[in-house]
C-alpha positions as a printed Julia matrix, in Angstrom:
151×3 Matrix{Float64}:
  37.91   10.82   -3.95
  36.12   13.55   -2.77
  33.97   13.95   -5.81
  33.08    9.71   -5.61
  31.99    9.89   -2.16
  29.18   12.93   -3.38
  28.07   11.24   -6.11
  27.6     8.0    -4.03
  25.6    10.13   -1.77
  23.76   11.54   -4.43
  22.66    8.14   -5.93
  21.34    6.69   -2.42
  19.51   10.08   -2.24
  17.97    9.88   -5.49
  14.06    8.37   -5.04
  13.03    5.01   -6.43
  11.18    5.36   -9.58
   8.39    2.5    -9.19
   4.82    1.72  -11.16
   1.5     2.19   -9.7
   1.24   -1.48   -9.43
   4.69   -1.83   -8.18
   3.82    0.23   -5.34
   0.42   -2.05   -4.85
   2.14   -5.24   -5.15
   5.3    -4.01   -2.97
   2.13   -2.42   -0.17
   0.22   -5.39   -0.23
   3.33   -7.35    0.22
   4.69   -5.13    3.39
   0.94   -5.85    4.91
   1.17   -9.2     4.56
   3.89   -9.21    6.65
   2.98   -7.05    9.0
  -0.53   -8.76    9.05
   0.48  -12.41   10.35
  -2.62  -13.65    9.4
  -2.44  -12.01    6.12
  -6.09  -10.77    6.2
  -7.35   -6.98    5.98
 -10.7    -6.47    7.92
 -12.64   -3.24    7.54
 -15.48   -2.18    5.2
 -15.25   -1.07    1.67
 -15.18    2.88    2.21
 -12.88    2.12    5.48
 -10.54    0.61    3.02
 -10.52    2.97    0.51
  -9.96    5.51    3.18
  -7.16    3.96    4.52
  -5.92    3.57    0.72
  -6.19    7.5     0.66
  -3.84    8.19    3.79
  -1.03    5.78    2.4
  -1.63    8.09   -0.71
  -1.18   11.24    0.9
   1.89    9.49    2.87
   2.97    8.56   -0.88
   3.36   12.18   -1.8
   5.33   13.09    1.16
   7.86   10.47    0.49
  11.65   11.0     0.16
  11.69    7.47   -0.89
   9.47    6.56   -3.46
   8.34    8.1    -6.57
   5.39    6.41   -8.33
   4.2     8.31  -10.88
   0.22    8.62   -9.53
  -1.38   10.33  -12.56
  -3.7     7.57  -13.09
  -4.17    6.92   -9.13
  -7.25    8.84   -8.93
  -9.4     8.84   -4.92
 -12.99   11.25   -4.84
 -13.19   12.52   -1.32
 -16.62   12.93   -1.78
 -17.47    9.6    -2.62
 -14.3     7.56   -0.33
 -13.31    6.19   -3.37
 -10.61    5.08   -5.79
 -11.8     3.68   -8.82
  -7.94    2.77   -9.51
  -7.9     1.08   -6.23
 -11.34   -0.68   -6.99
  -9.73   -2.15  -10.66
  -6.21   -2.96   -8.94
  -8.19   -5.32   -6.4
 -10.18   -6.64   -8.83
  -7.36   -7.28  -10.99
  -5.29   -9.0    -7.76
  -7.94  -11.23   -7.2
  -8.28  -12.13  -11.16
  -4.66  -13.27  -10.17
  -5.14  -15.24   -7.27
  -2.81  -12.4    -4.9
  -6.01  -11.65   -2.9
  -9.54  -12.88   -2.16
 -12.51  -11.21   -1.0
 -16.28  -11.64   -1.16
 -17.45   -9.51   -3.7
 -18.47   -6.75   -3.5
 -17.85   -6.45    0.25
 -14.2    -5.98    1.54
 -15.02   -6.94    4.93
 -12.17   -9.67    4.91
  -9.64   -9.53    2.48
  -6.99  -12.3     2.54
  -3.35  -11.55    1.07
  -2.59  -14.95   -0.62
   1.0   -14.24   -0.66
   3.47  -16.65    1.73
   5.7   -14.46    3.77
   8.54  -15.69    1.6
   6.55  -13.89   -1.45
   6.38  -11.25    0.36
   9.44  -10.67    1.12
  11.02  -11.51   -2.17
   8.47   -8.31   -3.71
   9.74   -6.19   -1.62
  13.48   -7.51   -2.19
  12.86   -6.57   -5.75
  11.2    -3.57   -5.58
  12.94   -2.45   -2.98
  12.55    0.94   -0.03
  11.72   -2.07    2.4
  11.58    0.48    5.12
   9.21    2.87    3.49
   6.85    0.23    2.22
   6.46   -0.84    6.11
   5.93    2.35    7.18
   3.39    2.88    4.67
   1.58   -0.72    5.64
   1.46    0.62    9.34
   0.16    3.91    7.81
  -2.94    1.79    6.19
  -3.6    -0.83    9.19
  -3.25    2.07   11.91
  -6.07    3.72    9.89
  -8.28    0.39    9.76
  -7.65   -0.31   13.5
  -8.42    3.56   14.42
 -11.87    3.33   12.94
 -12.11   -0.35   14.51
 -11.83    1.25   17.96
 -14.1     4.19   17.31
 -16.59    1.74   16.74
 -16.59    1.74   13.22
 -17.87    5.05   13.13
 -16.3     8.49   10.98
 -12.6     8.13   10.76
 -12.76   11.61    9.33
């Protein structure tokens, strides 16, 4: 019995193996209902920057394991060019909208209901929120500077 219990514990120890646009779809999902209103305000770089912190968050996790090979972010720039094509591709798909090519307001089209069903299916509910609050903290921190450096 011994021997059951350890590899029970093993299994719920083990991370969950998810897609790059699993995590997107399961982040964008734990924002929207976080985010009431189910709209992200901050500009372009600010988002990408708060993209980046969820990313270095991401790495850190005990819970998740996306495989990020193709996630690429240049510090030097504030951007991710993945990040650019995945909300592109989102609002192709009617998930989000945005004025392009400004990110001032982007709206999560996705009911609460949706929302929570992603994140039923992908599952690590709890890590997904955490890494929502990781990404709005960011965009509310550089609200309240002013929107000046976050860095």
């Amino acid at each position: 019995m011994v021997l059951g219990v350890r590899l029970n514990m093993e299994a719920l120890m083990e991370r969950s193996r998810i897609t790059p646009e699993q995590f997107f779809n399961g982040l964008l999902a734990a924002i929207r209902l976080q985010e009431k209103t189910g709209v992200i305000q901050g500009e372009q770089t600010e988002v990408h920057r708060a993209f980046y912190r969820v990313l270095k968050e991401l790495q850190k996790s005990a819970v998740l394991d996306v495989d990020l090979f193709e996630v690429d972010y240049d510090p030097l720039y504030g951007q991710s060019g993945w990040f650019d094509r995945a909300l592109t591709t989102a609002q192709r798909d009617a998930i989000i909208g945005f004025a392009n090519p400004s990110y001032k307001n982007i709206t999560i089209k996705y009911s609460e209901g949706e929302g929570e069903e992603i994140l039923n299916s992908i599952g690590a509910r709890e890590e997904f929120q955490r890494l929502a609050e990781v990404f709005t903290g960011s965009l509310v921190a550089v609200a309240a500077q002013g929107r000046g450096s976050s860095f």
